[in-house]
N, C-alpha and C positions, 0 to 999 in steps of 0.2 A: 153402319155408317161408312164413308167412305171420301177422302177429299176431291176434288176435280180441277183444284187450280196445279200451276205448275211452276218450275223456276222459270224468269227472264229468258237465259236462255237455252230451254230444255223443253221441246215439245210434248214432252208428258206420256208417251205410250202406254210406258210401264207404271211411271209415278206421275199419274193415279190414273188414267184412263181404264188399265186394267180393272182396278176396284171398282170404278164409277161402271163398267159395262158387268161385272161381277153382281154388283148391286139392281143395276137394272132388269138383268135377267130374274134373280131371284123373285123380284115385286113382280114381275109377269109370270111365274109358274105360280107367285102365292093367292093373287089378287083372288080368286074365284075359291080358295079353300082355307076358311076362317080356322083360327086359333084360339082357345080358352082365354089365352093372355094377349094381348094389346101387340101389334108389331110395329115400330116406328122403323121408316124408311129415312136416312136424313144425307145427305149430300151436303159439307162442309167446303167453303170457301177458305182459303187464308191459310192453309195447313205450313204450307212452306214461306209466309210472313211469320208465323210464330202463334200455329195453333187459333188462329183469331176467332174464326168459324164453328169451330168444337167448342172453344170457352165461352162465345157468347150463345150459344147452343145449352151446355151446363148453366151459365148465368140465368136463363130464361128456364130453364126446369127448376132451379132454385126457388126463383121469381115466381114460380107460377103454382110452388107447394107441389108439384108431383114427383123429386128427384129425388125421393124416399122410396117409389113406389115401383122404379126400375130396378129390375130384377134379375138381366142380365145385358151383357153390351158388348158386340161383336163389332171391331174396326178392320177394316181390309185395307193394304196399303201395300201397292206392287206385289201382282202374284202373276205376270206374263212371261217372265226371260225365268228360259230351261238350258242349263250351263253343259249339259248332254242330252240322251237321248231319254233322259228318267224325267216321267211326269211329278214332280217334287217342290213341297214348299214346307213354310214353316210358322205353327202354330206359334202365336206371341198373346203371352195370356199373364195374368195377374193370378187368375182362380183356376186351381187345378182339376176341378170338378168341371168347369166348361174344356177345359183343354181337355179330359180324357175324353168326354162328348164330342169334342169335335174328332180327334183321334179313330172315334169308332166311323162315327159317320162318312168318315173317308175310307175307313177299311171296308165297311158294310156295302155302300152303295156308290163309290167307284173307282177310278183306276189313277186315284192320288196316292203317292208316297206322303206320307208328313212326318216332320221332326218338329219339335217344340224348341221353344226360348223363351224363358222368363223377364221379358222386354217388351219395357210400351210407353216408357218414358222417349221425350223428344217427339212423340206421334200424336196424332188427337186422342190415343186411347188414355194419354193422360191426363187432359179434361176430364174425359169421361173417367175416370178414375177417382181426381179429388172430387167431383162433383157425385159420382153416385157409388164408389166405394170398390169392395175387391169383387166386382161380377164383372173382370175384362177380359174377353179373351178374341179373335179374328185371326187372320189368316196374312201373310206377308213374306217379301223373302231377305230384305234388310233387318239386319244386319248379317245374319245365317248365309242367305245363299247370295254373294256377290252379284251384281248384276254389273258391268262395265259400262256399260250406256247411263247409268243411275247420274241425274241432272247432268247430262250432257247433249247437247246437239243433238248426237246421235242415237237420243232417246225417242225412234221413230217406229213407226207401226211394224216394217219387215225384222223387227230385231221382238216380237211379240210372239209367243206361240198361243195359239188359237185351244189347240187342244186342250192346253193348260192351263186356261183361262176356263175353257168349260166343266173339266173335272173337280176346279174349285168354284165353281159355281154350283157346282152338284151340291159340294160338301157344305158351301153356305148355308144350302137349300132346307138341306137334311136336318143341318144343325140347328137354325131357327124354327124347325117344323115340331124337333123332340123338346128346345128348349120352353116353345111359347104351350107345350101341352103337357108338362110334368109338372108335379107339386114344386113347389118356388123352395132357395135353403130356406129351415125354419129360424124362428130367431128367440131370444130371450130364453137361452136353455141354462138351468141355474139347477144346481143342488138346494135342496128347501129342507132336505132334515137327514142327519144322520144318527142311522142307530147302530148299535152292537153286530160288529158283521153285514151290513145294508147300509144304503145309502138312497133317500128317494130325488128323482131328477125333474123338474117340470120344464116346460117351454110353450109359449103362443099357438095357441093353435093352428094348422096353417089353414091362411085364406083362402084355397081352392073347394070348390064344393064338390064330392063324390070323394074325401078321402076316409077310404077303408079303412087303413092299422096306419100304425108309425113303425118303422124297425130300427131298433135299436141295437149299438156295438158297442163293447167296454171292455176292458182289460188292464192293463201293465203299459206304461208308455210306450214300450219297446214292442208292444206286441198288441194294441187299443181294439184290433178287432176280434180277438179270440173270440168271445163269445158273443149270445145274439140273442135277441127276447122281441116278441111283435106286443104291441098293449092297440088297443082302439079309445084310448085317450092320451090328452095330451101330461103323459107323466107316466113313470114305472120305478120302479123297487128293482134296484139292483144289487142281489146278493153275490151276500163274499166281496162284495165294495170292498178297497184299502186304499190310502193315501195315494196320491201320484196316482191313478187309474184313471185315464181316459175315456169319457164314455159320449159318443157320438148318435144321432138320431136325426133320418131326414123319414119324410108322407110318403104312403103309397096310394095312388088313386085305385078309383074301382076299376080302371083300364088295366093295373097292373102297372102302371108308369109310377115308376120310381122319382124323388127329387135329384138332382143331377149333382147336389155336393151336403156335403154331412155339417151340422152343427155339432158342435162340440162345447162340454168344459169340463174341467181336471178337476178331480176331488183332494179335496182341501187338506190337512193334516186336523 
């Protein structure tokens, strides 16, 4: 998603024009190469009245019983003004598991810099947030990389770089292509019985079809991924379990496609 309105008076290049042609391009390289999962395209009105267009966007996925069933949610907002000569922006995420996906996808496949911030309040990504939970993460360069033009006048198209507009449109590209075809986080991961030295763990199966194993990580809080175990159901026997042990598990499809963030829950005392 992406807002398109703009302040009174503030021509919008960067806020939001950049996202809105960010957004456009993307629906033109995806149109013609479908995805496992669902892709919504949605262009938000009202961002700078106070979110209008995103809540009643949330309110209507409420309304309509699917806003359980999004699984991840990417907002772009101002990614045009390059304050040098470094193609650079910054990942603003909720979920650290889409941040590191988008992270890659900019290193993998093109010539974006990114830094992250854990910041999405004040944007639509916080609609999208109370409404569909911690899967936020998009691209932007407020508050991280100053833009001087940012709702001013001279928020005009020659103050935009082109370039930097495209290399994050790459990265959009990339990111919705890995997110809408990996196994989704799983959910309802619970300890169901503890014994002497073990502990056995279950969760949901996940909803995608062709999934291979699950891989599983547990350990010491301080240290959760030491170890590793694959099972082809939804549950495993974790030995040498102890209290305080974190143990985390996301699907692997038959592609090899990994889920792009870990459920977890801590063993009890």
């Amino acid at each position: 998603g992406s807002h398109f309105d703009s302040v009174e008076h503030g021509p919008g290049a960067d806020d939001n024009t950049s996202g809105t042609s960010v957004l456009l391009e993307t629906a033109r390289v995806l149109k013609d190469s479908p995805r496992p999962a669902t892709v919504k395209f949605v262009f938000f009105t009202g961002e700078e009245g106070g979110l209008l267009g995103s809540r009643e966007f949330a309110r209507r996925a409420q309304a309509e019983g699917w806003a359980g069933r999004v699984l991840g949610a990417l907002n772009n907002d101002m990614m045009g003004y390059a304050n040098d000569h470094h193609l650079d922006n910054t990942i603003r995420y909720s979920n650290a598991g889409i941040r590191d996906l988008q992270h890659a996808a900019a290193f993998l496949f093109t010539d974006l810099i990114t830094y992250d911030s854990r910041y999405f309040k004040s944007t639509d990504a916080h609609a999208l947030f109370d409404a569909f939970g911690d899967v936020i993460g998009g691209i932007g360069s407020y508050p991280v990389l100053a833009n001087p033009h940012y709702h001013q006048s001279h928020d005009v198209l020659e103050t935009v770089n082109q370039d930097l507009i495209r290399e994050t449109a790459k990265t959009n590209t990339a990111s919705i292509m890995l997110l809408a075809s990996s196994p989704a986080k799983l959910k309802g991961v619970e300890v169901v019985r503890r014994g002497r030295g073990e502990a056995e763990v279950a969760w949901q199966p996940a909803p995608e079809k062709g999934i291979r194993e699950y891989r599983v990580a547990y350990g010491p809080a301080e240290d959760p991924m030491r170890n590793t175990l694959t099972t082809t159901e939804p549950r495993a026997v974790i030995p040498g379990a102890q209290p305080g042990w974190v143990v985390s598990v996301k699907a692997v499809n038959d592609k090899g496609l990994q889920g792009w963030d870990w459920a977890s829950v801590t063993i009890g005392k």
